[in-house]
C-alpha positions in Angstrom: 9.2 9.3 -101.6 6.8 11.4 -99.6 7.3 13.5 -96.2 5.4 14.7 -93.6 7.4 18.1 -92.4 5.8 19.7 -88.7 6.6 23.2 -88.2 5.9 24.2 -85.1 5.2 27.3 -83.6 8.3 29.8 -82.2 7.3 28.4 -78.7 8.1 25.1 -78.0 5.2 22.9 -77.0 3.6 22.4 -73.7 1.2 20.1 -71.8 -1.9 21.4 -70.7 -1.8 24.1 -73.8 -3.7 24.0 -77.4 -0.7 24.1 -80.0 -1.2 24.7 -83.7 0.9 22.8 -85.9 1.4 23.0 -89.8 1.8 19.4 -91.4 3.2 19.8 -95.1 2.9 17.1 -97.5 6.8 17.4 -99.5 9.1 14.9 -101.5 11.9 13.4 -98.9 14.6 14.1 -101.6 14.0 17.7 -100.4 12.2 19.4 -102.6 9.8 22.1 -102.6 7.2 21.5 -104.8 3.7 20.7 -102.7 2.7 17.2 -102.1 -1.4 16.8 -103.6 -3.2 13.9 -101.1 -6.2 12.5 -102.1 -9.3 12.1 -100.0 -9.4 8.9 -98.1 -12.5 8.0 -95.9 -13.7 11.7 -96.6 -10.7 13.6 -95.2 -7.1 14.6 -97.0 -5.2 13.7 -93.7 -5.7 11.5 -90.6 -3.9 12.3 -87.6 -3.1 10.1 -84.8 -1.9 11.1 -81.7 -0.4 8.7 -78.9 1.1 8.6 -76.0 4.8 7.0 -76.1 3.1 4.4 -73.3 -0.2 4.5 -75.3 -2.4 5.4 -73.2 -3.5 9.1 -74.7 -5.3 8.5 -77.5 -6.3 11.3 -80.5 -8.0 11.1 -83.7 -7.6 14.5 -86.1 -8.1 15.7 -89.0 -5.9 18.8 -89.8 -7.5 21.4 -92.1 -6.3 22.4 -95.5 -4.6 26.0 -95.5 -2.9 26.8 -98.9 -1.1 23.4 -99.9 -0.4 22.7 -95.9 -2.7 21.4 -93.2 -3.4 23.0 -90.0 -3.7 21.2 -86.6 -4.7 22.6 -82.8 -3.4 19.5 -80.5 -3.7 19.4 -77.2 -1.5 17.4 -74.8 -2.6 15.9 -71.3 1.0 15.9 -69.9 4.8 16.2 -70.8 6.8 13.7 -72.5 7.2 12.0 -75.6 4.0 12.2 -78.1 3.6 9.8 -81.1 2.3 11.5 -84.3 0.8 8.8 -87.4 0.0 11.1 -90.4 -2.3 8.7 -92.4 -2.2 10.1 -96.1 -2.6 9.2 -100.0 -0.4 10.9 -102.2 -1.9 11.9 -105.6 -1.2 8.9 -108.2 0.7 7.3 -105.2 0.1 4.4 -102.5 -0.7 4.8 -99.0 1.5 6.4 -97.0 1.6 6.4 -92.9 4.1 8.4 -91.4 5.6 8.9 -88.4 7.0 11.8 -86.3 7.8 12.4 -82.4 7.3 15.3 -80.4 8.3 16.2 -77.0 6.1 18.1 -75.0 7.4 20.5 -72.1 5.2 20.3 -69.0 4.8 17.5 -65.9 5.3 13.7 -66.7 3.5 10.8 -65.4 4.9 7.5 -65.0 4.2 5.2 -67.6 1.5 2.6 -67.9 2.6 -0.8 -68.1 -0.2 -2.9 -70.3 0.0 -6.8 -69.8 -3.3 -8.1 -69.3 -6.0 -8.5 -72.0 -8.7 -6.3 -71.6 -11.6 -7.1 -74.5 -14.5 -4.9 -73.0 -14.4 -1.4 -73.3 -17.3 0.7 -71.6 -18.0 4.5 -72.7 -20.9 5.6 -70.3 -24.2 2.8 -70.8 -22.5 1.6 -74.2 -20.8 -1.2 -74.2 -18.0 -2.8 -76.8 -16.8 -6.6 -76.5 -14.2 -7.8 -78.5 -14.6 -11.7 -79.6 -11.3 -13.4 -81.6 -13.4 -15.4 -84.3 -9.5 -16.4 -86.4 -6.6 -14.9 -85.9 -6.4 -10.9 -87.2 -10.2 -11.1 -87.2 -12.4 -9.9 -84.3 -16.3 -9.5 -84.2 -17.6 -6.6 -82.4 -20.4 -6.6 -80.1 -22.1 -3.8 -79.2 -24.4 -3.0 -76.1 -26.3 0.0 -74.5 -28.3 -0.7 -71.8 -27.7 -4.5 -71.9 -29.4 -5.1 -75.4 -27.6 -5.5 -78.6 -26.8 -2.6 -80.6 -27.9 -3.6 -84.4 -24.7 -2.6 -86.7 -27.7 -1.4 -89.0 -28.3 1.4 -86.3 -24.4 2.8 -86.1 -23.3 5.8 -88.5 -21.7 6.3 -91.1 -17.9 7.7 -89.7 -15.6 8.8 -92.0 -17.7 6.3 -94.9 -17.2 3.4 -92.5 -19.4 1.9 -89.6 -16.2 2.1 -87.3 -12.9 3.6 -87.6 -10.3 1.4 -86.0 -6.1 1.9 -85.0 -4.1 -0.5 -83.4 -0.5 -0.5 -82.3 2.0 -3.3 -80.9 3.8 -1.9 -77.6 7.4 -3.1 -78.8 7.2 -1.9 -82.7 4.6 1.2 -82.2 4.1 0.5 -86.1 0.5 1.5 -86.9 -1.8 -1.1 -88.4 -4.7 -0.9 -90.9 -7.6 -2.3 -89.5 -10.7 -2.7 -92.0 -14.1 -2.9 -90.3 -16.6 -4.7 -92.3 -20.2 -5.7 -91.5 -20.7 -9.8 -92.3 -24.1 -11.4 -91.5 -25.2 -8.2 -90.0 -21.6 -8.1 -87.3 -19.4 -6.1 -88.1 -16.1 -7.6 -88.0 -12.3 -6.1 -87.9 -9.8 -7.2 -90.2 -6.3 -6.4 -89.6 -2.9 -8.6 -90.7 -0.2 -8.5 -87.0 3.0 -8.4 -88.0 4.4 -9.7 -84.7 3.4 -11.5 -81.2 3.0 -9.1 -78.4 0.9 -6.7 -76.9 -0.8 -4.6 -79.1 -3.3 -1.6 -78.1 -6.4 -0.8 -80.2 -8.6 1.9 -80.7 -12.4 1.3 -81.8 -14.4 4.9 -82.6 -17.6 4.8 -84.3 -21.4 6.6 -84.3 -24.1 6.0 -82.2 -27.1 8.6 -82.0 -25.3 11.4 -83.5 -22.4 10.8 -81.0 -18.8 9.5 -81.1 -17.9 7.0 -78.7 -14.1 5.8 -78.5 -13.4 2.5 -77.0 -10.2 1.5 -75.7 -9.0 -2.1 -75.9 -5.3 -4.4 -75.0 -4.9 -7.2 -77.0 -2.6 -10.4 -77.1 -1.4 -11.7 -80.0 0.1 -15.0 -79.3 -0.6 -16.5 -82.8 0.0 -15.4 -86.7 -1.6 -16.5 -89.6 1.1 -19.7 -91.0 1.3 -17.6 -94.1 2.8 -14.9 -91.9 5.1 -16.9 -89.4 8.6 -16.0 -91.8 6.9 -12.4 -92.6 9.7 -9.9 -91.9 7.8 -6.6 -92.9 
């Protein structure tokens, strides 16, 4: 199996502060021998960062130093920080792992997320969610009022959007594949559970990258997936 190790600096890790930290790919049965990843969506390692509440939100991409990968992180506040490390193995399947940190420094009180919120506004751009099936959403984007043509986002990370969602209860982090059908692009993503779920939606526009922030409610699952224990 394949590990995720964080070695942190000899100072422990504080809001408000930029923090270097050294991810290294290893085998969980302890050995030493370095862990080769594969490039997926042009980069070696994805790194989210949460909030335990989830309402920080960070998308990096550590750099490759020796056989390790380098990371400057920097958190709003203290408390509990969420860590996906999104990675491909040489010869091996996908891998997401997880780690925790805590992070010295002033707390805030947690954000409680209930109500569906399906528009997401970044300056005069505009992102609206629509449920066409359950686990599929269409995504319409507006500047200004008028349509944004998918034709005119770029390309991020090979993709025209790059897109995380996690469940409040499980905080298990899902795949979610964009794809452009009759000229909409449309996210694909299989829930593994009723509930709350926050979701992330970054992509290109003009040479700049917009993140969107979105809650979703998943009150229905696929039939295939109603005895789905995964």
């Amino acid at each position: 199996m394949i590990d995720i190790r964080l070695q942190e600096g000899s100072t422990p890790i504080k809001a408000q502060e930029v923090t270097n930290l050294l991810l290294i790919p290893s085998t969980t049965d302890g050995g030493k021998n370095p862990v080769a990843l594969e490039e997926v969506h042009t980069k070696d390692v994805h790194l989210i960062v949460v909030s335990e509440d989830l309402t920080f939100f960070s998308h990096e991409h550590p750099k490759k130093v020796g056989t390790d990968y380098s990371v400057d992180l920097f958190f709003p506040h203290g408390g509990k920080f969420l860590l996906y490390c999104d990675i491909k193995p040489l010869n091996n399947a996908p891998a997401v792992i997880r780690r925790t940190v805590e992070v010295e420094g002033v707390e805030k009180s947690a954000q409680l997320f209930q109500n569906e919120v399906l528009v997401s506004n970044v300056g005069d751009v505009s992102v609206y969610l629509e449920e066409s099936a359950p686990g599929a959403f269409k995504v319409h984007i507006t500047q200004d009022g008028a349509l944004v043509p998918v034709a005119s986002l770029g390309d991020y990370l090979g993709a025209k959007a790059h897109v995380v969602m996690i469940p409040l209860e499980s905080k298990e982090y899902l795949h979610v594949h964009p794809m452009v059908e009759q000229k909409t692009l449309v996210l694909h993503t299989t829930f593994s559970a009723k509930g709350i779920y926050r979701a992330w939606v970054q992509l290109l526009l003009a040479g700049n990258l917009y993140t969107f922030d979105f809650v979703l409610s998943v009150k229905e699952l696929p039939s295939s997936q109603m005895h789905s224990h995964h």
